[in-house]
Wavefront OBJ file of the C-alpha trace (Angstrom):
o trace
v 0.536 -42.566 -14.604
v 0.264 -39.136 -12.730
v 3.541 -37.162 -11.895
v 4.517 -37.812 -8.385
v 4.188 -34.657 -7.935
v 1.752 -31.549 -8.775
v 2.912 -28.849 -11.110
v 4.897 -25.707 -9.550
v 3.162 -23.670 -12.310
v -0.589 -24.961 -12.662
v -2.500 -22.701 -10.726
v -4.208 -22.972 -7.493
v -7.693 -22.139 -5.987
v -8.033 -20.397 -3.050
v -11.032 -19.700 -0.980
v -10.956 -16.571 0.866
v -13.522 -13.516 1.581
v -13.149 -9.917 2.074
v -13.581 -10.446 5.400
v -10.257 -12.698 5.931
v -8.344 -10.566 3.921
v -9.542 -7.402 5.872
v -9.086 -9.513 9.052
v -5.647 -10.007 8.266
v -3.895 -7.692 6.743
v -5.418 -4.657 7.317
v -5.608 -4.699 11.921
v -4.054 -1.775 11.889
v -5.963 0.556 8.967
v -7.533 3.396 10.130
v -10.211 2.750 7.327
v -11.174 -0.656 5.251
v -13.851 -1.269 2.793
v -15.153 -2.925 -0.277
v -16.057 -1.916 -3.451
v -16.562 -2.475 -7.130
v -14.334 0.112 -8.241
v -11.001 1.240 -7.143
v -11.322 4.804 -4.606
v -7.313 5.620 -5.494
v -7.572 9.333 -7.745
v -5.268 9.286 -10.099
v -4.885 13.504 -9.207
v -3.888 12.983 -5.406
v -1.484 10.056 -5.802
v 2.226 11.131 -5.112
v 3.346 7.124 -5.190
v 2.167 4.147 -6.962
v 3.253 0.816 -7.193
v 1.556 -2.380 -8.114
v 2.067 -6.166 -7.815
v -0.046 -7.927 -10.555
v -0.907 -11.713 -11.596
v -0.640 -11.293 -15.283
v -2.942 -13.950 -16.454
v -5.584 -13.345 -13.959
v -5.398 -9.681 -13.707
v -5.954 -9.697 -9.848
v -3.524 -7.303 -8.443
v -2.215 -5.533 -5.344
v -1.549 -2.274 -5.277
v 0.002 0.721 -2.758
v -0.370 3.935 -3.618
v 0.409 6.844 -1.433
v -2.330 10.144 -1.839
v -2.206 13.692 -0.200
v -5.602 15.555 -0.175
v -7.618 18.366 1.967
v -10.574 17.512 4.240
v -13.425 18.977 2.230
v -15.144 19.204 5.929
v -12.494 21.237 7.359
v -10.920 24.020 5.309
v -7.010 23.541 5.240
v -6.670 20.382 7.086
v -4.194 18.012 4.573
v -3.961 14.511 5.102
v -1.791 11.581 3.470
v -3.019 8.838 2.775
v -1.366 5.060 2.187
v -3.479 2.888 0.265
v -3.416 -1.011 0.014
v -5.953 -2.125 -2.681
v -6.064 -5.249 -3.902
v -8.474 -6.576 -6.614
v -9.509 -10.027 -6.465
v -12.067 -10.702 -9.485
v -14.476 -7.830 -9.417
v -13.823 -7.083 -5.909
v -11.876 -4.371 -4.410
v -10.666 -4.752 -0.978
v -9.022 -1.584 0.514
v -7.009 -0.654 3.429
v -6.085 2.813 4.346
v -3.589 4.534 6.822
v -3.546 8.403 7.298
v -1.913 11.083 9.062
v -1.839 14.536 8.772
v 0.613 15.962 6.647
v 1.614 18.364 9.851
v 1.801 14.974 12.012
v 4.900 13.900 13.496
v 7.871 11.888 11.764
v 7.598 9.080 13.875
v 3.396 8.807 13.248
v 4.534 9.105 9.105
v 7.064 6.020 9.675
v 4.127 4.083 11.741
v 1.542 4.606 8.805
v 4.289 3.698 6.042
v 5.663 0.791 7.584
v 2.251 -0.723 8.435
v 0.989 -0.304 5.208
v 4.024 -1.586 3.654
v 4.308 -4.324 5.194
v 0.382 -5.028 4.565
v 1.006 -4.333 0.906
v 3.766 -7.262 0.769
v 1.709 -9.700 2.201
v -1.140 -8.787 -0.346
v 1.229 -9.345 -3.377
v 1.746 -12.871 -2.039
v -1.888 -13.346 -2.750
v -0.946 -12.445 -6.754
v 1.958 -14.929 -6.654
v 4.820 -11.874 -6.448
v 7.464 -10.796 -3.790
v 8.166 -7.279 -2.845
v 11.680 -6.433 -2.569
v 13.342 -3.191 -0.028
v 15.300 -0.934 -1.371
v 17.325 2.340 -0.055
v 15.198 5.915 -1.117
v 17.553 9.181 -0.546
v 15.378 11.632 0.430
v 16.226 15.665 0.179
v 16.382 17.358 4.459
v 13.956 19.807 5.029
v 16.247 21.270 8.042
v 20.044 20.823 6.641
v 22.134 23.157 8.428
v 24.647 25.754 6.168
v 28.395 24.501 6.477
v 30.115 26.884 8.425
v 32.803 28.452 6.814
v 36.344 27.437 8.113
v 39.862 29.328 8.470
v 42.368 27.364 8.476
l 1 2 3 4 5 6 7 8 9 10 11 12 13 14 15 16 17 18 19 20 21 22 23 24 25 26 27 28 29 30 31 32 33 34 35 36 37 38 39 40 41 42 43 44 45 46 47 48 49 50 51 52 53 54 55 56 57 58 59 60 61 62 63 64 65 66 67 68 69 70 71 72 73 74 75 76 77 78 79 80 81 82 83 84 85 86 87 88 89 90 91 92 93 94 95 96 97 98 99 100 101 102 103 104 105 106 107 108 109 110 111 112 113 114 115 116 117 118 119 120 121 122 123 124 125 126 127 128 129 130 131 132 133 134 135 136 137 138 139 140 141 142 143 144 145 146 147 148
């Protein structure tokens, strides 16, 4: 006789293109495409972190890269990358700002992409947990000195 129930560990197939992925998690990427090889350079990433199904090897992956236009001379961008590799195929989400662009436009790109990126590790059986990131000011005013 069967178990009454099915196995929490036996794995599961899934059928799901590109297309629904893209669809789905990625609404609000300024850029998406597929590929056969991953675009992230290994050079221009400044953040890298990776949810991966170890016996399948599919992974999902959110990497953060800063780069400069070739077209226009100066012009820096960052760049947050959601890839996720399904098989042989790459599916890849990106959000970019300027690097000049405003705080609030920087928070926009990182939280969609974020979010986007913990709904992709789902796909390779993982959870992505917060956590609290102190971060140097760029504008932190001199104590003033005090007589007391």
């Amino acid at each position: 006789m069967e178990n009454e129930f099915p196995a929490w560990d036996k794995p599961v197939t899934l059928s799901v293109s590109p297309g629904d992925i893209i669809n789905v998690l990625f609404a609000t990427a300024a850029s998406v495409h597929t590929g056969w090889t991953s675009c992230i350079e290994q050079s221009l990433t400044v953040s890298d972190i990776s949810a991966m199904d170890d016996r399948s090897g599919n992974y999902a992956r959110l990497a953060e890269q800063e780069f400069t236009d070739e077209e226009q001379a100066g012009v820096n961008w960052h760049d947050w990358t959601v890839e996720i590799l399904l098989g042989n195929v790459f599916i890849t989400g990106h959000w970019q700002v300027q690097v000049t662009a405003s705080p609030l436009d920087w928070e926009w790109c990182a939280r969609e992409a974020e979010a986007a990126f913990e709904k992709a590790a789902l796909l390779v059986g993982r959870r992505v947990g917060r956590t609290m990131m102190v971060e140097a000011g760029t504008n932190v005013p001199q104590p003033r000195e005090r007589h007391h």
